[in-house]
DOSEFI-351509 format. One line per field, with one value per residue (C-alpha): x, y, z; residue number from 1; residue in three letters. Coordinates in steps of 0.001 Angstrom, whole numbers, plus 524288, in hexadecimal, padded with zeros to 5 digits. Layout:
BEGIN
c1 <- (X,...)
c2 <- (Y,...)
c3 <- (Z,...)
n <- (NUM,...)
res <- (ALA,...)
//
This chain:
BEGIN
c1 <- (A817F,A82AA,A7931,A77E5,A6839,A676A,A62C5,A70B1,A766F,A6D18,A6ED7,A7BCF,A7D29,A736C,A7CF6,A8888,A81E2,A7F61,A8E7B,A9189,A98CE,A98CA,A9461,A93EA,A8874,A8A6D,A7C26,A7B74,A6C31,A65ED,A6B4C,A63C3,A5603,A5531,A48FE,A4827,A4183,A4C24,A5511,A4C4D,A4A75,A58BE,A5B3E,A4E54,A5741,A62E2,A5A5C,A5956,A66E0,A6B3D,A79DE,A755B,A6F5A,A74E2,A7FBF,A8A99,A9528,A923B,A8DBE,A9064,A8989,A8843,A8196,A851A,A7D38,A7FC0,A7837,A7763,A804A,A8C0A,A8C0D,A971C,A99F5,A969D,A90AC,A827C,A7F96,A80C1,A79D1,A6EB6,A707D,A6E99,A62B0,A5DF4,A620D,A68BE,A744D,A76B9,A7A88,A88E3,A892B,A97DF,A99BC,AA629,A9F72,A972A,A88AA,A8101,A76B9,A6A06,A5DC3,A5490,A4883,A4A15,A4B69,A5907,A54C9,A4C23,A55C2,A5FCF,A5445,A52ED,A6037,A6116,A559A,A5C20,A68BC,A630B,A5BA5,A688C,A74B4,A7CD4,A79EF,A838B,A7ED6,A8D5F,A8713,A7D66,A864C,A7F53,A81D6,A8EFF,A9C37,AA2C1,AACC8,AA3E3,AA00E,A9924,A8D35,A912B,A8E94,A86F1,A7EDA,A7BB6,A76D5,A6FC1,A68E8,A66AF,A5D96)
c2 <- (108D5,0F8F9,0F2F2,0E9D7,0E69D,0E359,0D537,0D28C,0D657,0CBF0,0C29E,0C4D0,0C2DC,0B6C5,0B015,0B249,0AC9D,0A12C,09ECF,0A2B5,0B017,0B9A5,0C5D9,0D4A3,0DC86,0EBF5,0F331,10081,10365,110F1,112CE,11B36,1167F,10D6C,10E8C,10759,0FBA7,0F9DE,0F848,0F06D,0E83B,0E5CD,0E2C3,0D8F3,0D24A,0D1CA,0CBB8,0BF0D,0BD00,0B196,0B5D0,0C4D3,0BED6,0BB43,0C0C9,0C9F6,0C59A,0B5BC,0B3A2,0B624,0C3EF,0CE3D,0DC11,0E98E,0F671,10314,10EDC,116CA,11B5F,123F4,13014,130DA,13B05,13BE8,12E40,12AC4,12AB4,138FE,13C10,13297,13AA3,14894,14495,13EE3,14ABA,141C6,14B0B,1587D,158A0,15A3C,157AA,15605,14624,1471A,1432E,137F2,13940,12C15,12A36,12309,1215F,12D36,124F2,11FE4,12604,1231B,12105,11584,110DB,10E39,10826,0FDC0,0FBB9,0F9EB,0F136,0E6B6,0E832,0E5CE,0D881,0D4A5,0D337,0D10B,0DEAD,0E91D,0F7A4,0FF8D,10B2D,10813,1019D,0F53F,0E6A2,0EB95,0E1D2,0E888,0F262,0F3EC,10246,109B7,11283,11D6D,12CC1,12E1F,122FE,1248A,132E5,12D9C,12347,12F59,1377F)
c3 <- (0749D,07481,06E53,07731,07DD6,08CA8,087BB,0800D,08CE1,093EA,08BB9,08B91,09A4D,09A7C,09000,09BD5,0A421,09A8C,09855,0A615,0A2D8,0AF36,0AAE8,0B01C,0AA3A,0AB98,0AA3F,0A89C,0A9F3,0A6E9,0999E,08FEC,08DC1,098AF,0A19F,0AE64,0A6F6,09E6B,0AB4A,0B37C,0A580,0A537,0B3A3,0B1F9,0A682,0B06C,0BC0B,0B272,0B00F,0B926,0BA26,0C181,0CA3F,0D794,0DEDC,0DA60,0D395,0D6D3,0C92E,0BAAF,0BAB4,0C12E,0BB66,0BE05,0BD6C,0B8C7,0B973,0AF95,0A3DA,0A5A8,09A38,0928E,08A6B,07B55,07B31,077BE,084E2,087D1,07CD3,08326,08F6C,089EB,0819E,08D1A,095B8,09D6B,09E61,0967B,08AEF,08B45,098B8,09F79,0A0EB,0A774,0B3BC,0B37F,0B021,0AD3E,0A37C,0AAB6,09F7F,0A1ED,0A026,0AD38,0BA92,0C181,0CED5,0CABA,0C1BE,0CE71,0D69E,0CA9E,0C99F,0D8FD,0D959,0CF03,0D5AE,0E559,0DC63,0D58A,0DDEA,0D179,0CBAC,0D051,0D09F,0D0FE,0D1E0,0DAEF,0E45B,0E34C,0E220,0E031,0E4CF,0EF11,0E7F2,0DDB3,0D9FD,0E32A,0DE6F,0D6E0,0D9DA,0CB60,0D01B,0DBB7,0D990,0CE16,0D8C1,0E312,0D92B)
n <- (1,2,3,4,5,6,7,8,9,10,11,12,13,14,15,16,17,18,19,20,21,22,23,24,25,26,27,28,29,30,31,32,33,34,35,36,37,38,39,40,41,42,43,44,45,46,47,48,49,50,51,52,53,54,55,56,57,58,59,60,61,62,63,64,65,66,67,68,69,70,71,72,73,74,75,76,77,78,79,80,81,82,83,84,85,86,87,88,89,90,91,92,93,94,95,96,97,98,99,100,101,102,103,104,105,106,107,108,109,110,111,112,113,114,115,116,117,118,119,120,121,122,123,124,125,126,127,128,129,130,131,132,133,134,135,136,137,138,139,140,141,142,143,144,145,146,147,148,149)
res <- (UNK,UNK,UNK,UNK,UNK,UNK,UNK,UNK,UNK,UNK,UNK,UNK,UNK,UNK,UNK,UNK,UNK,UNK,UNK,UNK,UNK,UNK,UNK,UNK,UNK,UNK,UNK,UNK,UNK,UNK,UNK,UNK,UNK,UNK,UNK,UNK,UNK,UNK,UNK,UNK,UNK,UNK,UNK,UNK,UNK,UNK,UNK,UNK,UNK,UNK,UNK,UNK,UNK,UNK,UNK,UNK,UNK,UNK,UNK,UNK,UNK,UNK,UNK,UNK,UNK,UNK,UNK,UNK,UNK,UNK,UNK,UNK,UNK,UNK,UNK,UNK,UNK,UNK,UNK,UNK,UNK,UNK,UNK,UNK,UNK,UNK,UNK,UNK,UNK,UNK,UNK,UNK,UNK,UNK,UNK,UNK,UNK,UNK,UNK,UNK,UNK,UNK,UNK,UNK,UNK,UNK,UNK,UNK,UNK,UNK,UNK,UNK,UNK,UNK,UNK,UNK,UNK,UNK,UNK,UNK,UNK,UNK,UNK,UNK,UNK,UNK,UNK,UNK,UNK,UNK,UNK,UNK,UNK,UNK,UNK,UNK,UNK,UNK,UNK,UNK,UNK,UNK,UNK,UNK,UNK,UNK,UNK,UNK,UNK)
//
């Protein structure tokens, strides 16, 4: 519920690298009413920002990736998810179920995402296990069934 555009958060990030600010971005892609051109639109944005590009953590940003939105209860967002038959309406929440935009398939959601992360070294993928420091998170059960379907 921010109101908050993609382009304040560029523009945002382009001004860091201006003053020289290191900067962490967190993206959480497949929110409701993205498509899979409003992701690869966003990652295009990222390519051109001089400070995520290069290696990991050897410059003043690095970017990392989340898939999909977990479902709280009684917030908008499971209200989203029943319309959208996401989940059941009144569906237990007390183990995790993640909200991924229903106008897009998952499967070729996680090929886009691993695409721009094999191209950008500086973009970590937690649950993907990819780019990630050593340590980092390791790919989680929910996602990795969600890339197996």
């Amino acid at each position: 519920n921010k109101k908050r555009t993609p382009n304040d958060a560029f523009l945002t990030s382009k001004k860091c690298v201006e003053l020289e600010i290191e900067q962490l971005i967190h993206m959480i892609v497949g929110g409701p009413g993205e498509t899979l051109e409003t992701v690869k639109a966003s990652f295009d944005q990222l390519e051109t920002i001089e400070s995520f590009q290069g290696d990991l953590w050897q410059g003043d940003g690095d970017l990392i990736v989340f898939i999909g939105m977990r479902i709280y209860p009684h917030t908008p967002l499971q209200l989203i998810a029943e319309q959208e038959g996401v989940i059941q309406k009144g569906q237990n929440l007390l183990k995790p179920k993640f909200y991924i935009s229903p106008n897009m398939k998952e499967v070729d959601l996680f090929q886009i995402v691993r695409k721009y992360g094999a191209a950008n070294p500086r973009w970590m993928m937690p649950g993907l296990g990819f780019n990630n420091p050593e340590g980092f998170a390791e790919m989680s059960d929910v996602q990795f069934a969600l890339y197996q379907k």
